[in-house]
PDB file of N, CA, C and O in Angstrom:
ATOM      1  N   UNK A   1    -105.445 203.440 104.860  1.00  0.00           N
ATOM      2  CA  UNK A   1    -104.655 203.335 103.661  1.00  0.00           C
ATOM      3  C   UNK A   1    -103.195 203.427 104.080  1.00  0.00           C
ATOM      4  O   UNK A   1    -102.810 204.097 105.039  1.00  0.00           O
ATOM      5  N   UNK A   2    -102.413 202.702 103.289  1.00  0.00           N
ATOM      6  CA  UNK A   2    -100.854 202.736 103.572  1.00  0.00           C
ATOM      7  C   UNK A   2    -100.573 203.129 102.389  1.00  0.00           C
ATOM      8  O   UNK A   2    -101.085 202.686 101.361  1.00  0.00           O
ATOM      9  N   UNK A   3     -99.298 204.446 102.504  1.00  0.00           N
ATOM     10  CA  UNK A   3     -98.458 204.851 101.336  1.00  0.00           C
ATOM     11  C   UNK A   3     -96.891 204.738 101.832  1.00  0.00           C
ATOM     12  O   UNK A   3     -96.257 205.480 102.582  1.00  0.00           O
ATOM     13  N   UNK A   4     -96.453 203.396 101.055  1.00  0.00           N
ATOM     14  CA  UNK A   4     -94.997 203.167 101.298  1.00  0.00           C
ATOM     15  C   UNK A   4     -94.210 203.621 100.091  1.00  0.00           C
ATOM     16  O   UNK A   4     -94.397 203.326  98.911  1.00  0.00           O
ATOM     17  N   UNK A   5     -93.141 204.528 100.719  1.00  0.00           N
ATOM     18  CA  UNK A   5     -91.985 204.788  99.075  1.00  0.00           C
ATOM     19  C   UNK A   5     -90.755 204.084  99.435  1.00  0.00           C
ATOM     20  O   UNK A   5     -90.224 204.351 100.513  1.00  0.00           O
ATOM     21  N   UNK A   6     -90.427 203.524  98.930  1.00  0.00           N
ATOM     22  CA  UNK A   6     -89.205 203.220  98.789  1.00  0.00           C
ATOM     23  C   UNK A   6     -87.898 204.206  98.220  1.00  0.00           C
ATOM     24  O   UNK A   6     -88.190 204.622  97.099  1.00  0.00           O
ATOM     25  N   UNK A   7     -86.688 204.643  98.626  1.00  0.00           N
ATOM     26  CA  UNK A   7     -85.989 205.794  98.130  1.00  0.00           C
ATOM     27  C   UNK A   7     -84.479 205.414  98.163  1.00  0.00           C
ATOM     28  O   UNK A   7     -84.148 204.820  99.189  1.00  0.00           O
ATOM     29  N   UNK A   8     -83.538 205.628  97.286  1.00  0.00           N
ATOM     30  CA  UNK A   8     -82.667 205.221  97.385  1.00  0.00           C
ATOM     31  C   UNK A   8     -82.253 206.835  97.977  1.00  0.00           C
ATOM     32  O   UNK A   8     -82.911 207.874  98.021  1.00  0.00           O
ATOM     33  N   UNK A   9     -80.101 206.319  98.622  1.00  0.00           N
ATOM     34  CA  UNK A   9     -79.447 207.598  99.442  1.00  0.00           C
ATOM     35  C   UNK A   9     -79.131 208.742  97.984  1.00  0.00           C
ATOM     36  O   UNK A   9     -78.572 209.816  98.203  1.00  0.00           O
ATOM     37  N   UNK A  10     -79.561 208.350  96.532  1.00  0.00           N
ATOM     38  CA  UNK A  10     -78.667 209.059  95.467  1.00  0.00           C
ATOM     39  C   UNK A  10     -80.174 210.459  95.345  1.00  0.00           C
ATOM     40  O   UNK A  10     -80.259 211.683  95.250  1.00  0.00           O
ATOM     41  N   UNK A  11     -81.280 209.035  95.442  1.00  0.00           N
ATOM     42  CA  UNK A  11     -82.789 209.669  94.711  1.00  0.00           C
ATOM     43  C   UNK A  11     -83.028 211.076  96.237  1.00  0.00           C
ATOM     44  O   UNK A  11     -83.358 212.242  96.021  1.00  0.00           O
ATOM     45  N   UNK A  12     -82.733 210.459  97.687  1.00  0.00           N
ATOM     46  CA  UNK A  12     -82.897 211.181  98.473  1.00  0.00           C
ATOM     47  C   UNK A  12     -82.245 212.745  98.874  1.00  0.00           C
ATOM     48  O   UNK A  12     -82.816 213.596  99.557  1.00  0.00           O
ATOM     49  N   UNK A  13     -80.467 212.890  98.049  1.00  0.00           N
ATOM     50  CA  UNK A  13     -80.004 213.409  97.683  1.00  0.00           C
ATOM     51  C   UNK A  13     -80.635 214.489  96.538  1.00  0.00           C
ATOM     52  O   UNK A  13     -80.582 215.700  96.755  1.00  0.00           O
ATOM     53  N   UNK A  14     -81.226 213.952  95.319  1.00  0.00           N
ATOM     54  CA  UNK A  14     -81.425 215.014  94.379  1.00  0.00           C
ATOM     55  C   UNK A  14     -82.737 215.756  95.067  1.00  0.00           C
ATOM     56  O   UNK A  14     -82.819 216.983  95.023  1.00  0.00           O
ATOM     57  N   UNK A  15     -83.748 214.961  95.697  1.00  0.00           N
ATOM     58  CA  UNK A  15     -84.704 215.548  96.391  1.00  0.00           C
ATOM     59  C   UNK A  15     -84.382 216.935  97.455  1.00  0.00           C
ATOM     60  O   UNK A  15     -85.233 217.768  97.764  1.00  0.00           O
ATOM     61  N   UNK A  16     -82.778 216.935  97.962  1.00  0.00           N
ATOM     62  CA  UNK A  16     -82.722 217.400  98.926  1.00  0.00           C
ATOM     63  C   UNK A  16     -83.107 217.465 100.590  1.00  0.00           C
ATOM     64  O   UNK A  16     -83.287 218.322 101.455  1.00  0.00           O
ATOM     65  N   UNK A  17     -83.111 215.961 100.452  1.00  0.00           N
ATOM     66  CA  UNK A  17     -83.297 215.374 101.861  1.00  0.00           C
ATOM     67  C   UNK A  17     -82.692 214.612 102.420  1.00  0.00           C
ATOM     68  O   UNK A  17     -82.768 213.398 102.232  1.00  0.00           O
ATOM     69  N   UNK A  18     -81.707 215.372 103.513  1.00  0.00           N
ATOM     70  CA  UNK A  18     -80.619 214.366 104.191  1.00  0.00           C
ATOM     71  C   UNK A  18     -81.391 212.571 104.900  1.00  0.00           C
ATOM     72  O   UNK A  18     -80.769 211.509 104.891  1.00  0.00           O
ATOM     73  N   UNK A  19     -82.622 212.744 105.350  1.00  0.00           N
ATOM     74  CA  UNK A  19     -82.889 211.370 105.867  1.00  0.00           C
ATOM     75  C   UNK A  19     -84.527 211.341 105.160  1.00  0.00           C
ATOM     76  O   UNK A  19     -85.214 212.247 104.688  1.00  0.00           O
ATOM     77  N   UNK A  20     -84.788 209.780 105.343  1.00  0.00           N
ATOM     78  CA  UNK A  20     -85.774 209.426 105.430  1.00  0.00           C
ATOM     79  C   UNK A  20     -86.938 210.275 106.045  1.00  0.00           C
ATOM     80  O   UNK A  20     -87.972 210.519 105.424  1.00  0.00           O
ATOM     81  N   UNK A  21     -86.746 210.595 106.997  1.00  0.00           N
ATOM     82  CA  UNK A  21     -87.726 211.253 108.171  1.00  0.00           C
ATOM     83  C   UNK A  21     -88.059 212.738 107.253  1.00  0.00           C
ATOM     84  O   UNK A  21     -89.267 212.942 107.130  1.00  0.00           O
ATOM     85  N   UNK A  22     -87.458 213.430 106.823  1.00  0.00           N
ATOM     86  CA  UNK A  22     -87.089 214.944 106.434  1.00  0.00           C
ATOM     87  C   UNK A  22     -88.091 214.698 105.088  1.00  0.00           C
ATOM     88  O   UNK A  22     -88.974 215.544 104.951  1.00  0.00           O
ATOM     89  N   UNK A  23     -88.016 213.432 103.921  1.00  0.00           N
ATOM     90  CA  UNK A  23     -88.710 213.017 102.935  1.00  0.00           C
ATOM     91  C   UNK A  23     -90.068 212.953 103.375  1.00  0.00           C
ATOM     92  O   UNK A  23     -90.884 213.576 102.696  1.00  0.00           O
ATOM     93  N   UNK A  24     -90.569 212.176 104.612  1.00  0.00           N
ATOM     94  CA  UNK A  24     -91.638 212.141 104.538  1.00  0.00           C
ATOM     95  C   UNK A  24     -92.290 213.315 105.308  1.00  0.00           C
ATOM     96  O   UNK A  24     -93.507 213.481 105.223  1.00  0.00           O
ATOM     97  N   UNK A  25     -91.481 214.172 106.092  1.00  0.00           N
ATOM     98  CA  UNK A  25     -92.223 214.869 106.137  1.00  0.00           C
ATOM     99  C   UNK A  25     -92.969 215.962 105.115  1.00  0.00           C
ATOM    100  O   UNK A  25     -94.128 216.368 105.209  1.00  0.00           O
ATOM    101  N   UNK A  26     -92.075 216.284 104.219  1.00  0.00           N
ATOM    102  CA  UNK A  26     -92.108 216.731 103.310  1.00  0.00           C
ATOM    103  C   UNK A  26     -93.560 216.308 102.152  1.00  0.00           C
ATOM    104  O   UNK A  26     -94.403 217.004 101.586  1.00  0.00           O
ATOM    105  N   UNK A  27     -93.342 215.138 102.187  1.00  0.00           N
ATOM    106  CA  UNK A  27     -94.863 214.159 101.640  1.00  0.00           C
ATOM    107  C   UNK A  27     -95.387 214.216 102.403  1.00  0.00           C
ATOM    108  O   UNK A  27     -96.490 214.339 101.871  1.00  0.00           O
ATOM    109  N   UNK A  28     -95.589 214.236 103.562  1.00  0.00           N
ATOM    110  CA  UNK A  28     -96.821 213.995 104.663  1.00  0.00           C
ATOM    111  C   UNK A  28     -97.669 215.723 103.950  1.00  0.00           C
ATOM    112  O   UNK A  28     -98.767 215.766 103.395  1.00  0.00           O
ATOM    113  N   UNK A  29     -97.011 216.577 104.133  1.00  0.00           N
ATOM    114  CA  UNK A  29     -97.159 218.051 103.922  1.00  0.00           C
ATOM    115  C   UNK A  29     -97.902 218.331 102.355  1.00  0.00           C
ATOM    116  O   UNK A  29     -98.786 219.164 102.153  1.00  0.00           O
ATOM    117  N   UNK A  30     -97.262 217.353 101.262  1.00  0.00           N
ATOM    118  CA  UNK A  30     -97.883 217.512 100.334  1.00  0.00           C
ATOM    119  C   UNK A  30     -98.904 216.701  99.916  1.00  0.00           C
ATOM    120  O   UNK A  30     -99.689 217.053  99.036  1.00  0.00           O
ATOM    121  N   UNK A  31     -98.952 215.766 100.411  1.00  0.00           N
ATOM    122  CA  UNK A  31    -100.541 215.135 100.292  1.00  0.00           C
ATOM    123  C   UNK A  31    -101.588 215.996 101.199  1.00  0.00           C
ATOM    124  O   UNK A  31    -102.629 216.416 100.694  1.00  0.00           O
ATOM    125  N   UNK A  32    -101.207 216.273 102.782  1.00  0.00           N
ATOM    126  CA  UNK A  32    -102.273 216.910 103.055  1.00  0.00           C
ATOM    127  C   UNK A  32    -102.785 218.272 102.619  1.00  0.00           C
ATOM    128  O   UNK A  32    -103.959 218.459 102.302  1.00  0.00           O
ATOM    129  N   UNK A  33    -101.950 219.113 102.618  1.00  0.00           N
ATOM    130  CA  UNK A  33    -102.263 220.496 101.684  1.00  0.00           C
ATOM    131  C   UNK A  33    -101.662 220.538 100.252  1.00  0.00           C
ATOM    132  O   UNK A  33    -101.929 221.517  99.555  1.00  0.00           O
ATOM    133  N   UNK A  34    -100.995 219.705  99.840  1.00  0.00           N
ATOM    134  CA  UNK A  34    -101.231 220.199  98.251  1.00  0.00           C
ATOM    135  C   UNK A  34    -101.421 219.457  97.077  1.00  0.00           C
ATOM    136  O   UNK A  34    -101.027 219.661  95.929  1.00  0.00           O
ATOM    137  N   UNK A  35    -102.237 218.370  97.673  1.00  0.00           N
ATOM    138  CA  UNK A  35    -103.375 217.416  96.274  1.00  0.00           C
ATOM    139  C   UNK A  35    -104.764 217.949  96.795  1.00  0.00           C
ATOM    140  O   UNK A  35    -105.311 217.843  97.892  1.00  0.00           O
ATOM    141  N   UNK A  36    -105.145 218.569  95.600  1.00  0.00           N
ATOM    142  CA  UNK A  36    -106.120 219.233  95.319  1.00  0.00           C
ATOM    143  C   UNK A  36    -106.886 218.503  94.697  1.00  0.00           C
ATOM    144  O   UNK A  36    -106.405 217.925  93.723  1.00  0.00           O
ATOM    145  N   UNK A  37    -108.521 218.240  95.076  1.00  0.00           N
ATOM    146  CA  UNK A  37    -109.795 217.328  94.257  1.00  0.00           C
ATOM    147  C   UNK A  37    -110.121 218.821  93.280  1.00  0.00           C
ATOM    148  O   UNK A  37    -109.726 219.987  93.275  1.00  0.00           O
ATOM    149  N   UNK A  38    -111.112 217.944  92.476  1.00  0.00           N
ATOM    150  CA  UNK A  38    -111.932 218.576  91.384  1.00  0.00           C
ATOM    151  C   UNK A  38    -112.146 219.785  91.872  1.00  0.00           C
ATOM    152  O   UNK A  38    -111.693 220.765  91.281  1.00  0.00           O
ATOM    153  N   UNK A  39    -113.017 219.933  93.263  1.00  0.00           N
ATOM    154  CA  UNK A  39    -113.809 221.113  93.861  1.00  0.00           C
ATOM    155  C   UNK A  39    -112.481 221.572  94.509  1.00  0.00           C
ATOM    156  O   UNK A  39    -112.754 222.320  95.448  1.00  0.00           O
ATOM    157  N   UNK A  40    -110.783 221.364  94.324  1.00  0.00           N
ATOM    158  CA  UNK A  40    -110.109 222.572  95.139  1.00  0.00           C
ATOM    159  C   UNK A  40    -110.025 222.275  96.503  1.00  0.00           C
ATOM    160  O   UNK A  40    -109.767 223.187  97.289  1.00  0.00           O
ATOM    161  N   UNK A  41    -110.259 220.803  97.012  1.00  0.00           N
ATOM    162  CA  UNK A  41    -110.138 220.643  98.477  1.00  0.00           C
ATOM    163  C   UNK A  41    -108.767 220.124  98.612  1.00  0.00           C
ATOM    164  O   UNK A  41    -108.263 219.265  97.889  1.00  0.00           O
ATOM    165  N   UNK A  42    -108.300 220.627  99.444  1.00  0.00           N
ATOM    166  CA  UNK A  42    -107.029 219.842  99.571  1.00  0.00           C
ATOM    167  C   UNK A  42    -107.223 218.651 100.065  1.00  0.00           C
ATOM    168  O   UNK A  42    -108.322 218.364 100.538  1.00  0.00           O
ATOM    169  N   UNK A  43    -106.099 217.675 100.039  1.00  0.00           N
ATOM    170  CA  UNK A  43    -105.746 216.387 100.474  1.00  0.00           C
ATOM    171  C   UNK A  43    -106.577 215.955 101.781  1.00  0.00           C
ATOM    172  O   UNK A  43    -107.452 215.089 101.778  1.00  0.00           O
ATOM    173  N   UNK A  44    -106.196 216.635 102.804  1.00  0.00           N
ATOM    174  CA  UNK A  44    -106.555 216.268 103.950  1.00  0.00           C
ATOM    175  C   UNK A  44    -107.763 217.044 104.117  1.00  0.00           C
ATOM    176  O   UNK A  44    -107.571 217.891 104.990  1.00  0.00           O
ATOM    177  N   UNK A  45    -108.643 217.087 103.755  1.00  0.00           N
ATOM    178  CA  UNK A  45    -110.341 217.490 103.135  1.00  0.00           C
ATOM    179  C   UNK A  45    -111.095 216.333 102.969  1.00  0.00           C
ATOM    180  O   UNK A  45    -112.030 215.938 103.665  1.00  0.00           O
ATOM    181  N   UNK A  46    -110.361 215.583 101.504  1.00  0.00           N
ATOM    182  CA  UNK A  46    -111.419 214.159 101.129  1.00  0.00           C
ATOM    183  C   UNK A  46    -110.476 213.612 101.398  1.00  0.00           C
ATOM    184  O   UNK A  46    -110.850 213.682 102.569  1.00  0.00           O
ATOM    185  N   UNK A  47    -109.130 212.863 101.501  1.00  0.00           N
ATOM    186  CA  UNK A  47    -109.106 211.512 101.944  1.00  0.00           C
ATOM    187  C   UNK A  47    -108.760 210.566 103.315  1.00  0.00           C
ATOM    188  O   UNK A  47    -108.661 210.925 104.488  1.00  0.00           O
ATOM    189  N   UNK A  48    -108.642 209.458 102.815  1.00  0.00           N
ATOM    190  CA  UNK A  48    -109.189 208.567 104.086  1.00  0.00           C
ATOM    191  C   UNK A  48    -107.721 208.991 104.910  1.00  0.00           C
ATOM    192  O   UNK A  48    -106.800 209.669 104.455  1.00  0.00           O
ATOM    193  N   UNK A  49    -107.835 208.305 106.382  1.00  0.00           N
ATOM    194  CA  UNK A  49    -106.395 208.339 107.084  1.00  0.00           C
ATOM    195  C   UNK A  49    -105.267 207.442 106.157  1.00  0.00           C
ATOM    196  O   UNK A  49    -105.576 206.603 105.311  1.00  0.00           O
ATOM    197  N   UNK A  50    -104.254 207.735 106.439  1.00  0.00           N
ATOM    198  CA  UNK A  50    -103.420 207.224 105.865  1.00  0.00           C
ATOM    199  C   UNK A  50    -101.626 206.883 106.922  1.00  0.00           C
ATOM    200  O   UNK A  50    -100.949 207.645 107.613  1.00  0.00           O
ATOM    201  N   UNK A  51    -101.492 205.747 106.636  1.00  0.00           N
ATOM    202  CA  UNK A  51     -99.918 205.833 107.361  1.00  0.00           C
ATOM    203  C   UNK A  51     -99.048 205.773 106.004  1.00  0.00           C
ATOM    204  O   UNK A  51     -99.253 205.148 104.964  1.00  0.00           O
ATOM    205  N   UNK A  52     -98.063 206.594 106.361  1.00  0.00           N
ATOM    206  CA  UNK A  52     -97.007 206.667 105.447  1.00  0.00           C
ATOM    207  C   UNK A  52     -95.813 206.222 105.664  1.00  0.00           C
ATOM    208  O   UNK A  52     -95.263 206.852 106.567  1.00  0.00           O
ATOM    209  N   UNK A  53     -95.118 205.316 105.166  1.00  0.00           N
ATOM    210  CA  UNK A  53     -93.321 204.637 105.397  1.00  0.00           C
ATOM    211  C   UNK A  53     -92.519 205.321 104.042  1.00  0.00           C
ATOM    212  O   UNK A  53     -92.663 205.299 102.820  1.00  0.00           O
ATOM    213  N   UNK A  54     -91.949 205.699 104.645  1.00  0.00           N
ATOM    214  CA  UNK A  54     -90.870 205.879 103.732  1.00  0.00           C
ATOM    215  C   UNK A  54     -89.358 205.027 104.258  1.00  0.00           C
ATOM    216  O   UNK A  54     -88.785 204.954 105.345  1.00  0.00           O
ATOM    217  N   UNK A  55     -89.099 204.501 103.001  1.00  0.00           N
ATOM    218  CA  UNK A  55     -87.997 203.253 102.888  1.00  0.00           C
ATOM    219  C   UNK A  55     -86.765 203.547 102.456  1.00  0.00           C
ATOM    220  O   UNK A  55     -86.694 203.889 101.275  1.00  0.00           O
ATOM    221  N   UNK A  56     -85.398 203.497 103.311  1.00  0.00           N
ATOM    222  CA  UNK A  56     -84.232 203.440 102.452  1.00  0.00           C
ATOM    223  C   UNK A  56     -83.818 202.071 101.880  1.00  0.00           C
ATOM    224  O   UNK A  56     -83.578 201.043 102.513  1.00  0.00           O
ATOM    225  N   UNK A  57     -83.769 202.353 100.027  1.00  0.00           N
ATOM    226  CA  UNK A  57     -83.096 201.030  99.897  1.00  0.00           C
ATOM    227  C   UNK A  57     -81.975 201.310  99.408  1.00  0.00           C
ATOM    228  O   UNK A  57     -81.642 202.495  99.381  1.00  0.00           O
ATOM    229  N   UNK A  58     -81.197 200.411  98.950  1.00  0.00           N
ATOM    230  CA  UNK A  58     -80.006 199.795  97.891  1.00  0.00           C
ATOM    231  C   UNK A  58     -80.087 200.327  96.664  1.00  0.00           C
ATOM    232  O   UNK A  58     -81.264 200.688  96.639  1.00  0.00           O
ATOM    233  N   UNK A  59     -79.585 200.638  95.551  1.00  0.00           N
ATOM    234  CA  UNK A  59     -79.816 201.499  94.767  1.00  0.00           C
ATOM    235  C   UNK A  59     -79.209 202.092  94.006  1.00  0.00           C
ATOM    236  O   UNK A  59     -79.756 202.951  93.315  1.00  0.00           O
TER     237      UNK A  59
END
């Protein structure tokens, strides 16, 4: 599975993340421990592998 975000420098700002890299780690972290299924498993429990891009655009 691929999860691409696209982020502008204003949206990356209110997030509190000087770069790209710092965003996804941040998402990498919350998909694997903190999306929770029905039964309470975290992320990286039930789902498939995944690559993640995170994108600076224009904005």
């Amino acid at each position: 599975m691929k999860i691409k975000v696209e982020v502008t420098s204003d949206e990356l700002a209110e997030m509190y993340c000087d770069t790209t890299k710092e965003l996804e780690e941040q998402l990498r972290d919350q998909i694997d421990n903190g999306v929770a299924s029905n039964e309470g498993e975290a992320g990286v429990d039930w789902m498939v592998g995944y690559d993640l891009e995170v994108v600076l655009v224009n904005g």
